[in-house]
C-alpha positions as CSV (number, residue, x, y, z in Angstrom):
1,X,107.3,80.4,58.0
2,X,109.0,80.4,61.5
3,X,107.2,82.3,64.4
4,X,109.1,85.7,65.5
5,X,110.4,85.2,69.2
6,X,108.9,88.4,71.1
7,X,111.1,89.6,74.1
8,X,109.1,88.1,77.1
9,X,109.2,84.5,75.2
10,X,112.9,85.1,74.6
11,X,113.3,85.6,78.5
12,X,111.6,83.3,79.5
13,X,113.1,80.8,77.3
14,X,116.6,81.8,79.0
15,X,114.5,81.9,82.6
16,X,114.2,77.8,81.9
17,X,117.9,77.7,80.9
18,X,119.8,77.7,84.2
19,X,123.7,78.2,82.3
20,X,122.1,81.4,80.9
21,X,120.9,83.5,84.3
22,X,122.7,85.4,86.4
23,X,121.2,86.7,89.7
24,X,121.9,89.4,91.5
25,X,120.2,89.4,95.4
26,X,120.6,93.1,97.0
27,X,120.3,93.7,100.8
28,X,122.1,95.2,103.7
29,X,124.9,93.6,105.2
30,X,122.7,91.8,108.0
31,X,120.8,88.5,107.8
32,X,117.1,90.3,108.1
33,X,114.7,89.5,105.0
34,X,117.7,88.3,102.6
35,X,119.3,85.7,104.8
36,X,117.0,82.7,104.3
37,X,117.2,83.5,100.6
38,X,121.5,83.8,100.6
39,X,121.1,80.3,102.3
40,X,118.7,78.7,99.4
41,X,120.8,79.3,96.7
42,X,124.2,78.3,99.2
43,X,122.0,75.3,100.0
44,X,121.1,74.7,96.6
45,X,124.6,75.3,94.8
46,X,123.2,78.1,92.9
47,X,125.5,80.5,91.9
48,X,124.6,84.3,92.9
49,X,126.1,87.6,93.6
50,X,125.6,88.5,97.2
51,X,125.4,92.4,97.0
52,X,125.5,94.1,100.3
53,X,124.5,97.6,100.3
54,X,125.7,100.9,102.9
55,X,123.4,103.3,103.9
56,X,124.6,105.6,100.9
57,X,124.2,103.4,98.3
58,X,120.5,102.4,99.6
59,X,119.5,106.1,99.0
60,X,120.6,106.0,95.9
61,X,119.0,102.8,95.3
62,X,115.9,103.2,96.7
63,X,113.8,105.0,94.0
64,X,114.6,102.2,91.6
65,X,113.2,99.4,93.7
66,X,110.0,98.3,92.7
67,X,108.3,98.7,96.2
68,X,111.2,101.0,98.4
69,X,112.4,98.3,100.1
70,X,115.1,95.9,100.1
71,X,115.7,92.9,99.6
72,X,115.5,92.7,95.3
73,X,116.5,90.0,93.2
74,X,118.1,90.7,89.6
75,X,117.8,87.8,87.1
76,X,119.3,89.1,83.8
77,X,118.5,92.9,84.2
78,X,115.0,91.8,85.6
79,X,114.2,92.7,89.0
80,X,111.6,90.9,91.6
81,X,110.9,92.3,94.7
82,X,109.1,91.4,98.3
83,X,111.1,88.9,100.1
84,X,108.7,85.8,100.0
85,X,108.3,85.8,96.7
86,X,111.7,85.7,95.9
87,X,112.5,82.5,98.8
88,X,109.7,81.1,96.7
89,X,111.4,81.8,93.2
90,X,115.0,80.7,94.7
91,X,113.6,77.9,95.8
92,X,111.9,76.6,93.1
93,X,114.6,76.9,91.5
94,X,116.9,74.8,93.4
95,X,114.5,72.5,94.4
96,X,113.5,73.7,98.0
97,X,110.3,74.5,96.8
98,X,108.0,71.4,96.0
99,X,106.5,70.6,92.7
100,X,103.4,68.6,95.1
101,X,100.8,70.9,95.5
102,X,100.0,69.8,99.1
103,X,103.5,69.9,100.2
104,X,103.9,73.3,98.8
105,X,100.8,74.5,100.8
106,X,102.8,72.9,103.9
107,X,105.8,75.1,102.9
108,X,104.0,78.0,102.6
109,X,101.8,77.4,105.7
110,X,104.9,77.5,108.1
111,X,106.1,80.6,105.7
112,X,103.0,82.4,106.7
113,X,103.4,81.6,110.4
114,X,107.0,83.1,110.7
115,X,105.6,86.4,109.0
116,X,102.8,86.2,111.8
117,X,105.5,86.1,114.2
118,X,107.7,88.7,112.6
119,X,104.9,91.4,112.6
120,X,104.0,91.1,116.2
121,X,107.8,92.0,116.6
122,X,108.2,94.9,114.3
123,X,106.1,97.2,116.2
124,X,107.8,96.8,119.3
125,X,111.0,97.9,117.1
126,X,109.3,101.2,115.6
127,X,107.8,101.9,119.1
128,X,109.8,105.0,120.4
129,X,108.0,105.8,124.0
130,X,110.2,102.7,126.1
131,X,107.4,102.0,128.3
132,X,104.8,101.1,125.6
133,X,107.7,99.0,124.2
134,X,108.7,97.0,127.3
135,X,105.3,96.6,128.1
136,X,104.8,95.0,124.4
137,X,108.0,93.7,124.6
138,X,106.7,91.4,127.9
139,X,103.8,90.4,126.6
140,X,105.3,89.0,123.5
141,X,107.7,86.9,126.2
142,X,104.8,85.7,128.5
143,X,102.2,85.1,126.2
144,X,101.8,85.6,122.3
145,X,105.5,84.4,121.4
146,X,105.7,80.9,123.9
147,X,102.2,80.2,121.8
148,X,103.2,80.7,118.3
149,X,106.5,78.9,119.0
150,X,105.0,75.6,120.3
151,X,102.7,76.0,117.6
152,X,105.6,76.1,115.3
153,X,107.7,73.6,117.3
154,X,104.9,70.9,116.5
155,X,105.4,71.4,112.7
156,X,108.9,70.1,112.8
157,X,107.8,67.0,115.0
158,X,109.7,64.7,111.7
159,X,112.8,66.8,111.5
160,X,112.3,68.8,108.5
161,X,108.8,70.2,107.8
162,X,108.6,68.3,104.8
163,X,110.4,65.1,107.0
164,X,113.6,64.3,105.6
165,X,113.3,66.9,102.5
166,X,114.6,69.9,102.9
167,X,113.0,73.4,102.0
168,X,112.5,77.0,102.5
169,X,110.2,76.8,105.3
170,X,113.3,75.2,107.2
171,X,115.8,77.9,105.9
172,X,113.1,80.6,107.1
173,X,113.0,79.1,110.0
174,X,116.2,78.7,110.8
175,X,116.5,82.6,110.6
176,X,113.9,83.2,113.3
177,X,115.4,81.1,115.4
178,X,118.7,83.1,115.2
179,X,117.3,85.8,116.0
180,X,115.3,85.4,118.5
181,X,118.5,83.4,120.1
182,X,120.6,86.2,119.2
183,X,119.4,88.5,122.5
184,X,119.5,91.4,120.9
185,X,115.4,92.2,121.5
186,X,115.5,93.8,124.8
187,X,112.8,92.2,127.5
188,X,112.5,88.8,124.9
189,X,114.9,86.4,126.4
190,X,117.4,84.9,124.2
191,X,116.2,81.5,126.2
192,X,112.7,81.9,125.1
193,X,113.2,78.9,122.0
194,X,115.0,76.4,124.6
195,X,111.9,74.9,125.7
196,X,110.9,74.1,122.1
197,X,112.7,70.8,121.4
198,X,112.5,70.6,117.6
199,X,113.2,74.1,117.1
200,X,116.9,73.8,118.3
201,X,117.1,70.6,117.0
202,X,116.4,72.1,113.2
203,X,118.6,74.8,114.3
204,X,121.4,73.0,114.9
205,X,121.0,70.4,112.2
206,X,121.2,73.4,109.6
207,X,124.4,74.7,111.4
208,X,125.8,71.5,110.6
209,X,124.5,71.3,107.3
210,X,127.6,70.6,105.1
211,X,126.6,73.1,102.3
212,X,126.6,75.6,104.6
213,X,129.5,75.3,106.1
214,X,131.5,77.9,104.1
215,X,129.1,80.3,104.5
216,X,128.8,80.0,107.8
217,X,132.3,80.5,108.5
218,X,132.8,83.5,106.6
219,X,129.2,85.2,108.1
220,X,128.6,83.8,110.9
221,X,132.1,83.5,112.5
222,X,132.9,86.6,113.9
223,X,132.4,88.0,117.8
224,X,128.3,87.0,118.3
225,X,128.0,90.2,120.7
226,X,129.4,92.3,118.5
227,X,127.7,91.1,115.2
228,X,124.0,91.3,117.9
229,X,124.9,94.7,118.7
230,X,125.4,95.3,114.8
231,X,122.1,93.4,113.8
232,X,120.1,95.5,116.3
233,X,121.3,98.8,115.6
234,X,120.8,97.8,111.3
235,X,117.9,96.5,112.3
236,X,116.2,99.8,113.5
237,X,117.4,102.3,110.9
238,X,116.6,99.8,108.6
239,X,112.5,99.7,110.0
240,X,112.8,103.5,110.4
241,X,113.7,103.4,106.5
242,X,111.2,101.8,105.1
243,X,108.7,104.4,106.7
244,X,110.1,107.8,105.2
245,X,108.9,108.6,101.8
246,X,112.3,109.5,100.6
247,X,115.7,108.0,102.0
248,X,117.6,110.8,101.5
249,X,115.1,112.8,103.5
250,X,115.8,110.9,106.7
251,X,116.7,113.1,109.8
252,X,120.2,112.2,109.6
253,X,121.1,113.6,113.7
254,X,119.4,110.1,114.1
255,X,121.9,108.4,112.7
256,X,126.0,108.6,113.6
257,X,128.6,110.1,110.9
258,X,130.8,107.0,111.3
259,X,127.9,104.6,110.3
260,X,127.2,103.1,107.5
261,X,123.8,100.4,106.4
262,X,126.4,96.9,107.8
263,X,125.5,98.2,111.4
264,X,129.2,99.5,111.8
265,X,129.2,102.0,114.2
266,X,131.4,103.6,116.8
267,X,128.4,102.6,119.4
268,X,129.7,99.0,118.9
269,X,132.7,99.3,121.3
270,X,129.9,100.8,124.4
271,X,128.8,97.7,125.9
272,X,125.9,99.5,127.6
273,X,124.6,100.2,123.9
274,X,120.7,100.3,124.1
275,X,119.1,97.3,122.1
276,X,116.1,97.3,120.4
């Protein structure tokens, strides 16, 4: 007599068969914790649906995410959260993610560093008084950031972390590098990776990157000012967002009546628009 298939060995049955998934990755319209994952599966040709919320829908959204936060990642009706884990997932499935053990620890290892950086960062976004922020801001530029890049810098002494293999680590990378090139972090110079030889190397190698290429020129090929003024002004609603219990709670005279979660707002067009 044949086993019955439960549910969970059903799905995971279909998990194994690529034709049969479809995935669904949900963020804002900025590169912030989604973009290294939207570049995996570009990188990787693997077919997903690049949802990009507003500000309205993200309310609504909100209460069904696992944790309250964006990004999520759909795979048949099943949902994973925290953004890590699902670079990890993407990546093991398109092969960015090594099956050697020790590799993988070096994957992870450089993972763990750009979240190290990002967190020293964040604060200095959520601060509201501007001196405490300027005076964390110039301390990041003069001391803690020049550190963890050339520590970072070192990793990519072969090209890729993983030498000629590409991987997630690289992707993730990538995305700190563009943003801290970017210059939209007021008091961190957007010169501050120049010094750091492999850094802009791996930068520009991925910008080159074939695969990419279409991607590239649909996201990336718009007015850089604009689309840094954008990014930055996302970027702080966005860490104001994830610290109120309930979205739809948010003091809303913070936040224009022409703006929506892409970082569209009439402040675009003032030049003299604070950063962050």
């Amino acid at each position: 007599m044949a086993e019955e298939t439960t549910p969970e060995a059903a799905y995971e049955a279909k998990l194994s068969d690529e034709s049969g998934l479809n995935y669904r990755l949900i963020y804002f319209d900025i590169r912030g914790r989604a973009e290294h994952t939207r570049l995996a599966f570009h990188l990787g040709g693997l077919a997903f649906d690049d949802v990009r919320v507003t500000r309205e829908q993200w309310n609504a959204l909100k209460p069904k995410c696992p944790f309250g936060q964006l990004p999520i990642l759909e795979v048949n009706g099943k949902i994973l959260a925290q953004s890590n884990a699902i670079l990890r997932f993407v990546g093991k499935k398109t092969g960015l993610y090594p099956t050697n053990h020790f590799e993988a620890a070096c994957v992870d290892e450089v993972i763990d560093v750009i979240e190290d950086i990002n967190w020293r960062i964040i604060p200095t976004i959520k601060e509201k008084d501007m001196e405490k922020k300027m005076a964390a801001r110039r301390e990041l530029a003069t001391k803690l950031l020049p550190k963890w890049l050339a520590l970072l810098d070192a990793k990519f002494n072969a090209g890729y972390v993983l030498g000629e293999k590409e991987s997630i680590a690289d992707l993730a990378t990538f995305n700190l590098i563009e943003w801290l090139r970017m210059g939209v972090i007021d008091g961190i110079p957007k010169t501050i990776v120049d010094k750091h030889k492999n850094l802009k190397a791996l930068q520009e190698k991925i910008h080159k990157h074939p695969k990419l290429q279409a991607y590239f020129e649909e996201h990336y090929g718009k007015d850089p000012v604009l689309q840094a003024k954008r990014f930055a002004s996302a970027l702080e609603r966005l860490v104001d967002s994830y610290h109120q219990p309930d979205g739809n709670k948010k003091d809303q005279s913070k936040v224009s009546p022409d703006t929506n979660f892409s970082g569209q707002t009439g402040d675009d067009r003032d030049p003299k628009k604070p950063k962050i």
